[in-house]
C-alpha positions in Angstrom: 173.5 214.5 162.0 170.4 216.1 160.9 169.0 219.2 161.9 165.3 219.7 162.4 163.5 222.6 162.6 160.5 222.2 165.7 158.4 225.4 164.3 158.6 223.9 160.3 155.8 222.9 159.3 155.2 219.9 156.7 154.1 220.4 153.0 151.5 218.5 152.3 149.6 218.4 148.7 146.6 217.2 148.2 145.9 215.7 144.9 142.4 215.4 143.1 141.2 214.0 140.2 138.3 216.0 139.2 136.8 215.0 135.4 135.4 218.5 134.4 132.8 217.0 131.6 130.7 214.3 134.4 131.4 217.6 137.0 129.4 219.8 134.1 127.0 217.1 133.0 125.7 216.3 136.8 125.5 219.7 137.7 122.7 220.0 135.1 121.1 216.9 136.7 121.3 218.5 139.6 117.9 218.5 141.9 116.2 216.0 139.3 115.5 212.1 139.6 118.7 210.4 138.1 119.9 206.9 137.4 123.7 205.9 138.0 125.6 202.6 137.6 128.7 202.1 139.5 131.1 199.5 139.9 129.0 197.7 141.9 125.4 198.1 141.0 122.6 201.2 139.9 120.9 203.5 141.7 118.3 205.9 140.9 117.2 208.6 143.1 117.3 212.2 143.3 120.8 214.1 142.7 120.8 216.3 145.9 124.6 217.3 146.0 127.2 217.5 144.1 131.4 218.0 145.5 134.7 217.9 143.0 135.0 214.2 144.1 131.6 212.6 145.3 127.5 212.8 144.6 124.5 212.6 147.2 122.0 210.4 145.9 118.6 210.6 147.9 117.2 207.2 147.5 114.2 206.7 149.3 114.9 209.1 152.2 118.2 207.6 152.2 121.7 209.5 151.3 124.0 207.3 149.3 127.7 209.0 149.0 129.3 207.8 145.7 132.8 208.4 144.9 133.0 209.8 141.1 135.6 207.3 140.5 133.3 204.6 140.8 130.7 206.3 138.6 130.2 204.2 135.4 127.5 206.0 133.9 124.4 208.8 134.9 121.4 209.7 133.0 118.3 211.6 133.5 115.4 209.3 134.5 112.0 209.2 133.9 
């Protein structure tokens, strides 16, 4: 028989994988008209927020929330 505690609470980790050099090199995008492929297509808009593990691109008026894992490649455009 196994005792359980009621009042124990359960560990619970969270795990992120956060690539420090596309963190640095968006924040410095940051507020300026980008473009950025992803595994499914590019966008360009404007970089409006950056998190550890997504972007906000403002295309148009509209927010598109891309995962940085599906990030390909980002570059300043003109």
């Amino acid at each position: 028989m196994v005792k359980v505690n009621p009042n124990s609470q359960p560990n619970v980790v969270f795990v992120s994988n956060v690539e420090s050099y596309l963190y640095q090199q968006l924040m410095r995008l940051n507020g300026k008209h980008i473009a950025v492929q992803t595994t499914r297509s590019t966008l360009q808009g404007i970089l409006t927020m950056l998190t550890p593990d997504h972007i906000v691109l403002d295309v148009s008026g509209t927010p598109f929330f891309i995962r940085n894992q599906q990030i390909v490649w980002v570059t300043q455009a003109l």
